[in-house]
Backbone as a ProteinNet text record, in pm:
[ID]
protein_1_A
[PRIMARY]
XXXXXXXXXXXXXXXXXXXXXXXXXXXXXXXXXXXXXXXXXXXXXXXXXXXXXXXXXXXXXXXXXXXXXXXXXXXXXXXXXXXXXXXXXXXXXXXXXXXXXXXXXXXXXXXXXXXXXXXXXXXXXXXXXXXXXXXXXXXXXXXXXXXXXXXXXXXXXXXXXXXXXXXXXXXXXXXXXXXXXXXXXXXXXXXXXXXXXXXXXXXXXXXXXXXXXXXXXXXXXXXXXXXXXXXXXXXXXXXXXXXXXXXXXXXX
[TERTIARY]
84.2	0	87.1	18.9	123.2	151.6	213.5	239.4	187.4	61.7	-27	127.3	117.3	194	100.3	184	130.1	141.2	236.9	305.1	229.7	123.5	90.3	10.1	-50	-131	-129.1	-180.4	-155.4	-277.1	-310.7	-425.6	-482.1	-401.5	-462.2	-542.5	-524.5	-523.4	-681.4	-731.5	-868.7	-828	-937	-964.2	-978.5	-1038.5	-1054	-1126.2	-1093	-1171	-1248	-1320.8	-1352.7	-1227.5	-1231.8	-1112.3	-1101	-1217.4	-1179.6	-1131.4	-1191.8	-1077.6	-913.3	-937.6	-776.6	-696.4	-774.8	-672.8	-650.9	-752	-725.9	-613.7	-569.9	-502	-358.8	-367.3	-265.8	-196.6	-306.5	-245	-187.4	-218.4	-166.5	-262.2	-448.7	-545.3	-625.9	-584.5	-696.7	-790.2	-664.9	-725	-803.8	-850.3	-961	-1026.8	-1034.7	-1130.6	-1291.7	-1358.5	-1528.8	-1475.1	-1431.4	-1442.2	-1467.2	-1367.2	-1316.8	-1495.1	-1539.5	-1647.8	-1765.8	-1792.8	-1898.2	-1909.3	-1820.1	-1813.5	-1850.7	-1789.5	-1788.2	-1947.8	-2040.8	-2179.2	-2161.4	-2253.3	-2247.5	-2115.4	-2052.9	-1961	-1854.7	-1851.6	-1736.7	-1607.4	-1565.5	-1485.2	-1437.2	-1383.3	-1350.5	-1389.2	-1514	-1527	-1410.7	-1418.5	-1279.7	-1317.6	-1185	-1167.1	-1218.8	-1312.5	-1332.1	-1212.2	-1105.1	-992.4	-876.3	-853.7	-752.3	-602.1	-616.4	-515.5	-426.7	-491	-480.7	-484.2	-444.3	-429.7	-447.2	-369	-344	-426	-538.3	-638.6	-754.9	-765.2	-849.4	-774	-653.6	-540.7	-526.2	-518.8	-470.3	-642.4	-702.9	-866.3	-866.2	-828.1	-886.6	-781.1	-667.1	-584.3	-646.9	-688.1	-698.6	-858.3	-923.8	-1029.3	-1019.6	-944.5	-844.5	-789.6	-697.2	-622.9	-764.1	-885.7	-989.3	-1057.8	-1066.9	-1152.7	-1073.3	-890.6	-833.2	-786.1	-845.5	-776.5	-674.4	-648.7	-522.3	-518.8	-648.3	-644.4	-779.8	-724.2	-875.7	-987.9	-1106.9	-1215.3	-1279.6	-1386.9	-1517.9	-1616.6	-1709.9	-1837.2	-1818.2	-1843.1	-1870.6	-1765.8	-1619.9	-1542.1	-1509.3	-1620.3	-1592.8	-1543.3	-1391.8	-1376.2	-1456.7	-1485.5	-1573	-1501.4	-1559.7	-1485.4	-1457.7	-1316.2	-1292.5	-1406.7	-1484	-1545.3	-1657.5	-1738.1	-1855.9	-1883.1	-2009.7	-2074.5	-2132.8	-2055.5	-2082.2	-2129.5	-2234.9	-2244.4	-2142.3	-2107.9	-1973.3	-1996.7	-2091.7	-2080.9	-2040.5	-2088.1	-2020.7	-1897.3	-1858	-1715.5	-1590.7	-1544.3	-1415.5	-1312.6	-1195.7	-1093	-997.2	-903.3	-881.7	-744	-726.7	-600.2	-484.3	-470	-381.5	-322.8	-456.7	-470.9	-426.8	-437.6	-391.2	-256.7	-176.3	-71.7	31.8	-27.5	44.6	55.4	-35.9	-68.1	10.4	16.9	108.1	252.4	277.5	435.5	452.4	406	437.1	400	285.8	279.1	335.2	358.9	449.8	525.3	651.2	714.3	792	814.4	841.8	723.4	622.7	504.2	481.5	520	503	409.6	320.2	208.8	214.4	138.2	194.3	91.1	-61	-144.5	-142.1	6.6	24.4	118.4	222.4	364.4	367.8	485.3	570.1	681.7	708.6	871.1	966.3	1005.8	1107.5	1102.4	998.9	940.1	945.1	889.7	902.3	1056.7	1158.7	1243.4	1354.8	1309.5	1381.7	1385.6	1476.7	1478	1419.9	1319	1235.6	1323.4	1421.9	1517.2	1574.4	1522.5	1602.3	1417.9	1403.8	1259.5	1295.6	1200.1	1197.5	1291.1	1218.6	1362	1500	1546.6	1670.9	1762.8	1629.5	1713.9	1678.1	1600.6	1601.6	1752.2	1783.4	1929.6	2052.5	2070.2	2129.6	2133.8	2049.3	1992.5	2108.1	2062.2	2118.8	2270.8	2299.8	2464.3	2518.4	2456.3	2529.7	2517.8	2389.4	2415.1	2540.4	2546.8	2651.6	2794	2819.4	2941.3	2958.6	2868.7	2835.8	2931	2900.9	2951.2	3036.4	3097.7	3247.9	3356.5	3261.7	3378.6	3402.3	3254.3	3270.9	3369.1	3362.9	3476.8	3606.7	3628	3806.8	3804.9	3750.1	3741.7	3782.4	3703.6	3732.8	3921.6	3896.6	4015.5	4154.1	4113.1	4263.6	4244.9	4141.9	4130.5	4270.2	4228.9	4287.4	4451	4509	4601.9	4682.3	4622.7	4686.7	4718.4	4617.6	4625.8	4794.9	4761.4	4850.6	5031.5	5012	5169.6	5212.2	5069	5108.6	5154.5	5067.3	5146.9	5277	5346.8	5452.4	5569.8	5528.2	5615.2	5623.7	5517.5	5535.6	5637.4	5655.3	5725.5	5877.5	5895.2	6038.6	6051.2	6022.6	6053.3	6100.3	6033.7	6067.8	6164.5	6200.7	6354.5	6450.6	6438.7	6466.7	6572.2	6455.5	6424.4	6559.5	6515	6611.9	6770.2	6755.1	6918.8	6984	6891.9	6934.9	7017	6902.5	6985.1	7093	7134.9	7248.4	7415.8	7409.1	7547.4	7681.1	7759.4	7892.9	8000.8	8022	8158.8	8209.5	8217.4	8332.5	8472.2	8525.1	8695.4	8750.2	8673.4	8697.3	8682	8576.2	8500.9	8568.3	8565.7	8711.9	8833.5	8912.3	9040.5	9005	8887.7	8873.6	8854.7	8826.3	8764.1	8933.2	8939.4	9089.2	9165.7	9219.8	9287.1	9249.3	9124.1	9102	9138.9	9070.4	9124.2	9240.8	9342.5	9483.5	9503.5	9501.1	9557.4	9504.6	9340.3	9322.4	9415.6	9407.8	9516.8	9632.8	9724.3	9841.9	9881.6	9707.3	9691.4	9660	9637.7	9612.9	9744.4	9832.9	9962.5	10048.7	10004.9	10111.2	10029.8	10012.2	9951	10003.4	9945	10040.9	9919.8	9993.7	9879.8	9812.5	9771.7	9666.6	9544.1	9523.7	9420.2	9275.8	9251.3	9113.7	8985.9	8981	8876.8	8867.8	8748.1	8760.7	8844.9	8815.5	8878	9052.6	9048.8	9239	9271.6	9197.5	9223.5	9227.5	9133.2	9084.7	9280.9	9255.2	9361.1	9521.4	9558.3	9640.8	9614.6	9559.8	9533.2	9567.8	9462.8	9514.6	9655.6	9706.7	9828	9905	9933.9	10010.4	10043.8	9841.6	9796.9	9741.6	9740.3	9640.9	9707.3	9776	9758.3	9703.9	9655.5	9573	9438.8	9377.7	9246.9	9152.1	9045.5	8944	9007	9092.1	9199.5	9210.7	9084.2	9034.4	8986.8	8962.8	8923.2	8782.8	8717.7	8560	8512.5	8600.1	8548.8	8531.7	8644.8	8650.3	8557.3	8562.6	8417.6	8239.7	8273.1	8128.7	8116.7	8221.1	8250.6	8239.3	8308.9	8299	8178.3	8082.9	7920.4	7886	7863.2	7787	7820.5	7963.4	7961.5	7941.7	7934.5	7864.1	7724.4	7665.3	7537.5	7521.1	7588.7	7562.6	7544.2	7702.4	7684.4	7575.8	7497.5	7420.6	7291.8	7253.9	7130.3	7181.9	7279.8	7306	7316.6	7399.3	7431.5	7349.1	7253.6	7175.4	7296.5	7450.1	7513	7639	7758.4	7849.9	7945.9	8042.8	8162.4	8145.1	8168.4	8234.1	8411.9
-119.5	0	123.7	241.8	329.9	391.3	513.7	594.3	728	776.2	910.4	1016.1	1085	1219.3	1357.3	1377.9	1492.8	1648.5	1616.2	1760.9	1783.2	1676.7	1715	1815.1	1891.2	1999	2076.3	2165	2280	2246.5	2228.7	2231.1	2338	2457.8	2599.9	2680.5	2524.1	2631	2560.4	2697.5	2645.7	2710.4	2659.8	2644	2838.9	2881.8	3033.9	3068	3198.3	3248.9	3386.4	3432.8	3576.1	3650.2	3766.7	3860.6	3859.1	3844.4	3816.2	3705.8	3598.4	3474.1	3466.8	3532.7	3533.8	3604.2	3755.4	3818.5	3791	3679.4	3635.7	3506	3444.9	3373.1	3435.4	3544.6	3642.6	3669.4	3695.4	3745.7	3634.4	3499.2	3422.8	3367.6	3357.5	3370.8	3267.6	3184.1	3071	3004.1	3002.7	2939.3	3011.5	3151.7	3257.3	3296.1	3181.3	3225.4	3217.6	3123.5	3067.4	3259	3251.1	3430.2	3517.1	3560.4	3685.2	3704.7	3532.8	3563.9	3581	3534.3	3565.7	3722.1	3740.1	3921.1	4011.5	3969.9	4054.9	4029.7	3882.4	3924.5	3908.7	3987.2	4080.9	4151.2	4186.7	4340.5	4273.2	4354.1	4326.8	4331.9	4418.8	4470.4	4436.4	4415.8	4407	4504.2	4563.3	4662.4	4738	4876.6	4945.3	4900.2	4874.6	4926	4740.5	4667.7	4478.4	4402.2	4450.1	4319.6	4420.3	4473.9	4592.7	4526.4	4346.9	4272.7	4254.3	4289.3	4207.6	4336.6	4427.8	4553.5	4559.7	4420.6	4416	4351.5	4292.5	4210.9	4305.4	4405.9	4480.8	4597.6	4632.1	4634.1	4553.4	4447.1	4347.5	4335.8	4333.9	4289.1	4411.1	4548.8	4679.5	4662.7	4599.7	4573.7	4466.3	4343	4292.7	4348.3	4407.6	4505.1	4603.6	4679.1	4746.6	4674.8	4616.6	4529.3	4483	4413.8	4372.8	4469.2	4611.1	4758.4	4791.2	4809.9	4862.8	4708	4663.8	4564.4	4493.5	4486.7	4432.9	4247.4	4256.6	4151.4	4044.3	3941.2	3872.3	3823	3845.6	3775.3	3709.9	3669	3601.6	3574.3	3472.6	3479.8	3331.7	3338.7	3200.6	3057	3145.9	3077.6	3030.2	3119	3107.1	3299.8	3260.8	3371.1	3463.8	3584.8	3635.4	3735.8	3822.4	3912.8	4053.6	4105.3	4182.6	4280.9	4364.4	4470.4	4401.2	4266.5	4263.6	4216.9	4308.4	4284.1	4178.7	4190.7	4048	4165.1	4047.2	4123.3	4095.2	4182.8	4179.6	4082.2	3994.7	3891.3	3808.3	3725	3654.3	3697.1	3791.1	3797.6	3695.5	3651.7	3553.2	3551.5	3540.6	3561.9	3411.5	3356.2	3230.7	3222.6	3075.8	3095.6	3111.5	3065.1	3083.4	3240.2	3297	3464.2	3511.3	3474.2	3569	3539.4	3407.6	3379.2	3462.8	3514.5	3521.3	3758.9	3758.1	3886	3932.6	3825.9	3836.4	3822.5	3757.8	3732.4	3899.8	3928.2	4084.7	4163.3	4192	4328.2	4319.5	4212.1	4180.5	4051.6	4123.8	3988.8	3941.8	4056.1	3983.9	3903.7	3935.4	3857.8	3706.3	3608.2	3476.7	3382.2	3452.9	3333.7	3195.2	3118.1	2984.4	2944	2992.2	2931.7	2912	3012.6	3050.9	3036.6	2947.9	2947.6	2808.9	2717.3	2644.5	2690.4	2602.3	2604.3	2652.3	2602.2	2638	2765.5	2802.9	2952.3	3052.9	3024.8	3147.6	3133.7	3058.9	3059.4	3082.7	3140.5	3225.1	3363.7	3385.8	3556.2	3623.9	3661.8	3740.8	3750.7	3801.6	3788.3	3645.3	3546.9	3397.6	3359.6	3332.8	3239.1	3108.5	3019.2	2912.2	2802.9	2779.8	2715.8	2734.9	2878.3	2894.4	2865.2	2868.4	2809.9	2628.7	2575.6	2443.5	2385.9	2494.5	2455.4	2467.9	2594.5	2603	2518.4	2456.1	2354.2	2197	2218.9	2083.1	2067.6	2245.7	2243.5	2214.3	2293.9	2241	2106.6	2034.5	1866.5	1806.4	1822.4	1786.3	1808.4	1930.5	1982.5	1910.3	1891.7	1799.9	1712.7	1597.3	1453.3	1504.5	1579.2	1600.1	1579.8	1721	1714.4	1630.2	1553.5	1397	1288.1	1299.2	1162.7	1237.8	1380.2	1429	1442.8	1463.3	1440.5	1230	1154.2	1035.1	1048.1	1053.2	1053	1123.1	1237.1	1263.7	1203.3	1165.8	1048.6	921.4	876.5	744.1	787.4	930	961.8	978.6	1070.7	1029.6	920.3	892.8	721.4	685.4	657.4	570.5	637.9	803.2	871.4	810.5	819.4	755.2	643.1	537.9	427	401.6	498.4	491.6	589.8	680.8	785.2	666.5	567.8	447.8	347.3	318.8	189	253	409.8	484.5	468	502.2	543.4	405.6	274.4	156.6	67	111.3	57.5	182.4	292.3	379.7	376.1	296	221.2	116.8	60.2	-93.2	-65	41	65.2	113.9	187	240.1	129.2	15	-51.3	-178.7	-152.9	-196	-169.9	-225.8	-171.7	-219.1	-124.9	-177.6	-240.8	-376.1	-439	-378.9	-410.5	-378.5	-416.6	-329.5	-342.3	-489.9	-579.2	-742.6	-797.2	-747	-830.8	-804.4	-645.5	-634.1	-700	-684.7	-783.4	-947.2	-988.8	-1175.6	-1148.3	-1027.2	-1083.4	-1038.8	-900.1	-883.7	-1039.4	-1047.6	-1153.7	-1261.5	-1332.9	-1437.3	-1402.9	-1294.3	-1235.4	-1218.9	-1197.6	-1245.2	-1298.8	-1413.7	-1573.1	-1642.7	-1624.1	-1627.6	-1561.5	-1468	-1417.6	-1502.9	-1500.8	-1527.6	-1689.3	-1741.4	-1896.8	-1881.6	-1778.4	-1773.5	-1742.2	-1676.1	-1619.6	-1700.9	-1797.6	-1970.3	-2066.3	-2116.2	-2241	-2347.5	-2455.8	-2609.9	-2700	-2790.1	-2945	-3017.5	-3079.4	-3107.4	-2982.3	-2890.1	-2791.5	-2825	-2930.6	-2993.4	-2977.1	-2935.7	-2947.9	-2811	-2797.5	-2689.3	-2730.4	-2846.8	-2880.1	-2911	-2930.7	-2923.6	-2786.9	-2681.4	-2526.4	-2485.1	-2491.5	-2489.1	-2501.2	-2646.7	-2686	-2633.9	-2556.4	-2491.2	-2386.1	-2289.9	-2150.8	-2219.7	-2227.8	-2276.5	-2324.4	-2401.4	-2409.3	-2285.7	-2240.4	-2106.5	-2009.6	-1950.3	-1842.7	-1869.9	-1971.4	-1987.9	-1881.2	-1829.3	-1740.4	-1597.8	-1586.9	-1485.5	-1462.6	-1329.9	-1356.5	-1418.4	-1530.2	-1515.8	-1639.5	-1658.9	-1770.2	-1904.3	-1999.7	-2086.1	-2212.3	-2326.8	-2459.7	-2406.5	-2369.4	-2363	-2255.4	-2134.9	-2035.7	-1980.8	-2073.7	-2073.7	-2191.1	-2256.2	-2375.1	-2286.2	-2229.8	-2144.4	-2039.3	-1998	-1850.2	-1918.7	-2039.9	-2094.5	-2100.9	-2156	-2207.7	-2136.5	-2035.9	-1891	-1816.1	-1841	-1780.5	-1846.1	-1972.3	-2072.5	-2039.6	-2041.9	-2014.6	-1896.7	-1757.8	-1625.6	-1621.5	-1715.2	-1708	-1818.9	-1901.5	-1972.8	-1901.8	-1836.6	-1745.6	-1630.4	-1550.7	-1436	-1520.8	-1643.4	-1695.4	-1801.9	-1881.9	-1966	-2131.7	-2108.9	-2202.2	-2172.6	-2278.3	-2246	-2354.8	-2347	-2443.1	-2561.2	-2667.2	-2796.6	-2830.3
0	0	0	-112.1	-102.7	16.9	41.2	239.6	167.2	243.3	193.8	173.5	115.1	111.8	138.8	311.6	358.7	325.6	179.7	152.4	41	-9.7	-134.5	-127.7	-57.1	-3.7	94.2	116	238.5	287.5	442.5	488.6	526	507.6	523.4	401	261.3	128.1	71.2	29.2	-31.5	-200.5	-312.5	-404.9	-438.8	-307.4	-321.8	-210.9	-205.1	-46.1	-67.4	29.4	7.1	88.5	43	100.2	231	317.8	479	491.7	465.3	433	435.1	300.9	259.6	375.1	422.6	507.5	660.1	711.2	794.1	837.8	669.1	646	658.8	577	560.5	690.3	795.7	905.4	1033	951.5	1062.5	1158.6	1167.2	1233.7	1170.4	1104.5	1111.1	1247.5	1322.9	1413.7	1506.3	1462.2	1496.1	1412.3	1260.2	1197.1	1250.5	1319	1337.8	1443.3	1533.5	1609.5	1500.8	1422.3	1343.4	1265.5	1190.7	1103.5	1183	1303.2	1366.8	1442.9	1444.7	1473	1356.2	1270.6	1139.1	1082.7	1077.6	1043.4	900.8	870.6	700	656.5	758.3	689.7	642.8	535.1	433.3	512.7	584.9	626.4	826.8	891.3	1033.6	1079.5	1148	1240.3	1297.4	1316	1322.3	1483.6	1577.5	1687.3	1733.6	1671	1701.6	1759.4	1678.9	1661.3	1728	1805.4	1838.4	1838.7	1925.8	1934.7	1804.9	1632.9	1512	1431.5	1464.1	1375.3	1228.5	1189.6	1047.4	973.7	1085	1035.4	880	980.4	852.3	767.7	787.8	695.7	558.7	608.7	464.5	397.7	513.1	390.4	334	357.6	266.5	163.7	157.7	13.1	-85.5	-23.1	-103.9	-168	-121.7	-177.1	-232.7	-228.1	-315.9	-422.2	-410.2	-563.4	-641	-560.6	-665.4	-732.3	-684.6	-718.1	-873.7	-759.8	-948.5	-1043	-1052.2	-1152.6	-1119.6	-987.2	-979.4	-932.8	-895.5	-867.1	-896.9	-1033.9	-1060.7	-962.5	-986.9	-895.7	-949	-860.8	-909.3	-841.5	-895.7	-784.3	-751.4	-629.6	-543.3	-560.4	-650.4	-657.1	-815.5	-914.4	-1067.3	-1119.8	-1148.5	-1252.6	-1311.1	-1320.9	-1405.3	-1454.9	-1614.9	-1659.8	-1574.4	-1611	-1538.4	-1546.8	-1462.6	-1459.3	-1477.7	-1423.1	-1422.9	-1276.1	-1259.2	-1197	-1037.5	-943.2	-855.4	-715.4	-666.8	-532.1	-413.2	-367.8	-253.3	-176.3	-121.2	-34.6	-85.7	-243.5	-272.5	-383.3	-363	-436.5	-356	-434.4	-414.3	-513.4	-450.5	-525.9	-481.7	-642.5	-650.2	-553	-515.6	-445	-515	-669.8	-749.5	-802.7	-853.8	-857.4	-717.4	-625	-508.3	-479.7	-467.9	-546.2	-573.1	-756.4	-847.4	-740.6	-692.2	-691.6	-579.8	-451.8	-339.1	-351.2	-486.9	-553.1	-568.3	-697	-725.4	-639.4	-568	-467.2	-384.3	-277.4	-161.8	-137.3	-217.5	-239.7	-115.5	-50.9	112.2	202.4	219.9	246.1	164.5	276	250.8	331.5	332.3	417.6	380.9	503.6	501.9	415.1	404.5	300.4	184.1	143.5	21.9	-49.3	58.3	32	112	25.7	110.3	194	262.7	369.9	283.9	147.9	76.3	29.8	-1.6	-45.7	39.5	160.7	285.4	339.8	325.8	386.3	251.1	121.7	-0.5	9.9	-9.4	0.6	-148.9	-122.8	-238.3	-388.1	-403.9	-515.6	-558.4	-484.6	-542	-593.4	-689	-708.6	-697.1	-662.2	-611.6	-678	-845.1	-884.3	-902.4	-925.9	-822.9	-746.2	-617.7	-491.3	-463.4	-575.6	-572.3	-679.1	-753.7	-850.7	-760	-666.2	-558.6	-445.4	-411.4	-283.5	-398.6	-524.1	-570.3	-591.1	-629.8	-672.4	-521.7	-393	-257.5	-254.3	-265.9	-202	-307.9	-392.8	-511.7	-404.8	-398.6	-336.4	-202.2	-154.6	2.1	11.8	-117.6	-173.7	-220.2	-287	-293.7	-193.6	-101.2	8.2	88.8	114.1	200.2	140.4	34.4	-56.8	-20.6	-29.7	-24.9	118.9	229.9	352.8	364.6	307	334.4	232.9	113.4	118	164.6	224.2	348.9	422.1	478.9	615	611.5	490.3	457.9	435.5	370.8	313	471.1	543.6	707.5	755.5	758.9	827.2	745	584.2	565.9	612	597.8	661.1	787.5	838.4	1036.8	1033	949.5	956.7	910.1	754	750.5	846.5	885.5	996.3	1110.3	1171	1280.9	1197.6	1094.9	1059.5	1033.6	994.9	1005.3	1166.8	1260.7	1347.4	1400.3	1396.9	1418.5	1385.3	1241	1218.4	1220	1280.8	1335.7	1465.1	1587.4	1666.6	1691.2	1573	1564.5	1563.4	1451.1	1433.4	1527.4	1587	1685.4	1792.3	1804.7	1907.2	1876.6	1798.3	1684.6	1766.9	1836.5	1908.8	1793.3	1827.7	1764.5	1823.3	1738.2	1863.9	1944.8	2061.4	2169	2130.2	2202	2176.7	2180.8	2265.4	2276.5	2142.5	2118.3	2021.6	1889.6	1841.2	1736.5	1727	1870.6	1843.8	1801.3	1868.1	1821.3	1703.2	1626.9	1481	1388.4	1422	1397.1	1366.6	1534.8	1535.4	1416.7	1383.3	1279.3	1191.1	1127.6	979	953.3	1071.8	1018.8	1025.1	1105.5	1116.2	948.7	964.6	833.8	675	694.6	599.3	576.7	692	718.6	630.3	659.4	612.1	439.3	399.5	275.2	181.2	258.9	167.5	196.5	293.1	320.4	278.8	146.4	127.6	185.1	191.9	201.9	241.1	187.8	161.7	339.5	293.4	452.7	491.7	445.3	513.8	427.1	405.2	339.9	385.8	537.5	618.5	706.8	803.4	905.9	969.6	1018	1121.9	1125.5	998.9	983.7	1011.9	948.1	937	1111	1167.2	1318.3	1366.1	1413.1	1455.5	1422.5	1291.2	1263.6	1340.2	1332.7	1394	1522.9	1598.5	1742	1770.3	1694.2	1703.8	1685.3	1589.3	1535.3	1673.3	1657	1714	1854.1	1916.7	2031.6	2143.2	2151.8	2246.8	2253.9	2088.2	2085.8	2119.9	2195.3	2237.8	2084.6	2157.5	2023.4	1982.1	1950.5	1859.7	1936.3	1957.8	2038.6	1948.7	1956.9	1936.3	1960.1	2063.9	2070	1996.9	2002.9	1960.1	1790.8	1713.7	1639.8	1522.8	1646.6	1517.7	1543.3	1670.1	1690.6	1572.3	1553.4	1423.1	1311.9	1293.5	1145.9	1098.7	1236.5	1182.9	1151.4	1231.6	1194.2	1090.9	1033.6	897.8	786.4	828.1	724.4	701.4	827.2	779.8	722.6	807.4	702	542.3	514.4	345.1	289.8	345	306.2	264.7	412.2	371.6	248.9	263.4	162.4	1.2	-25	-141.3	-179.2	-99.7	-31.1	-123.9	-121.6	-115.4	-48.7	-8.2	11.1	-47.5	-80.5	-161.8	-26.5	-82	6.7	-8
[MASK]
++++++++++++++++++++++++++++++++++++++++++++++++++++++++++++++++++++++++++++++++++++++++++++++++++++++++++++++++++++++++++++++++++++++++++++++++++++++++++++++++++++++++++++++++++++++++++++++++++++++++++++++++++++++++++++++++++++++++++++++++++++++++++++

């Protein structure tokens, strides 16, 4: 089942009214219309001095009686059009809600009654007409969704700096705690690399193995720090394995 639409109409708006009608609409007083008409009777007009609270009440009815006198504003009888300049008796003269409308646009274009106007309309400033500020209302929601997508995307463009400014700062971090050999630890490596050396610019037969190599050094060099049977098969491994992972082979 469809859902009624409450906007499709104004519940303040009739087909056409007589001028007290209208100007009681005008003034904001529906809900003192059954008062306003039972005071008034016959008379065309609001008794001077009746409504003292509503000043403007018989204000606006002597305009729109006026605009219908000079031409300014179409009428009719009992709610049908008739030619301009004929003939109707003033009780039932009525004027259309469309004609009053078009007449409250041009004579008072600041005047936006609610019978006569929507929300979007009374809340336009007289110089924007309605479709206008419905092209304006559309170019902003447009711009809305712009800025929401470049808002989401700096969102994401931060995020991803933070996460890389956190992953600098972390191997940052690391290097930082990267100590450099101690003076011990230089001479054991010192020390090998020359013994090593020393074994390279003296060839000779038998050095086939670590462990033949090992056992020379220690012999040679064992009284140098570092220059050890344990310490030196611990160094060998570990540089075995180094060049394994870096070359992922090593000679046999």
């Amino acid at each position: 089942m469809e859902n009624y639409d409450s906007n499709s109409c104004n519940t303040l708006e009739r087909l056409y009214y007589r001028p007290i009608e209208a100007a009681l609409r005008w003034c904001n007083l529906i809900s003192h219309e059954t008062q306003i008409l039972d005071t008034m009777g016959a008379e065309l007009l609001p008794p001077t001095g009746a409504f003292p609270q509503w000043p403007c009440l018989r204000l606006n009815t002597e305009k729109i009686w006026s605009a219908i006198h000079d031409g300014e504003l179409a009428y009719g009888r009992d709610g049908k059009t008739v030619t301009q300049g004929e003939t109707v008796r003033k009780d039932r003269m009525t004027v259309k809600h469309t004609d009053l409308r078009v007449w409250m646009q041009k004579t008072y274009p600041d005047q936006k009654p609610k019978f006569l106007f929507d929300e979007i309309e009374r809340s336009t400033h007289p110089a924007i007409n309605v479709d206008a500020f419905r092209a304006l209302q559309a170019d902003r929601d447009a711009l809305k969704v712009r800025i929401d997508k470049a808002e989401e995307w700096a969102k994401a463009t931060v995020a991803e700096k933070n996460a890389l400014r956190a992953e600098r700062d972390s191997l940052r971090a690391m290097v930082g705690r990267q100590e450099s050999p101690g003076p011990r630890s230089e001479t054991t490596y010192l020390n090998m690399i020359g013994a090593m050396l020393a074994m390279l610019l003296n060839p000779r037969p038998g050095r086939d193995s670590s462990a033949a190599i090992i056992r020379e050094l220690v012999s040679n060099y064992g009284d140098k720090p570092g220059i050890s049977k344990a310490s030196l098969e611990n160094k060998f491994a570990e540089a075995v394995r180094s060049l394994q992972a870096d070359v992922g082979a090593y000679p046999s």
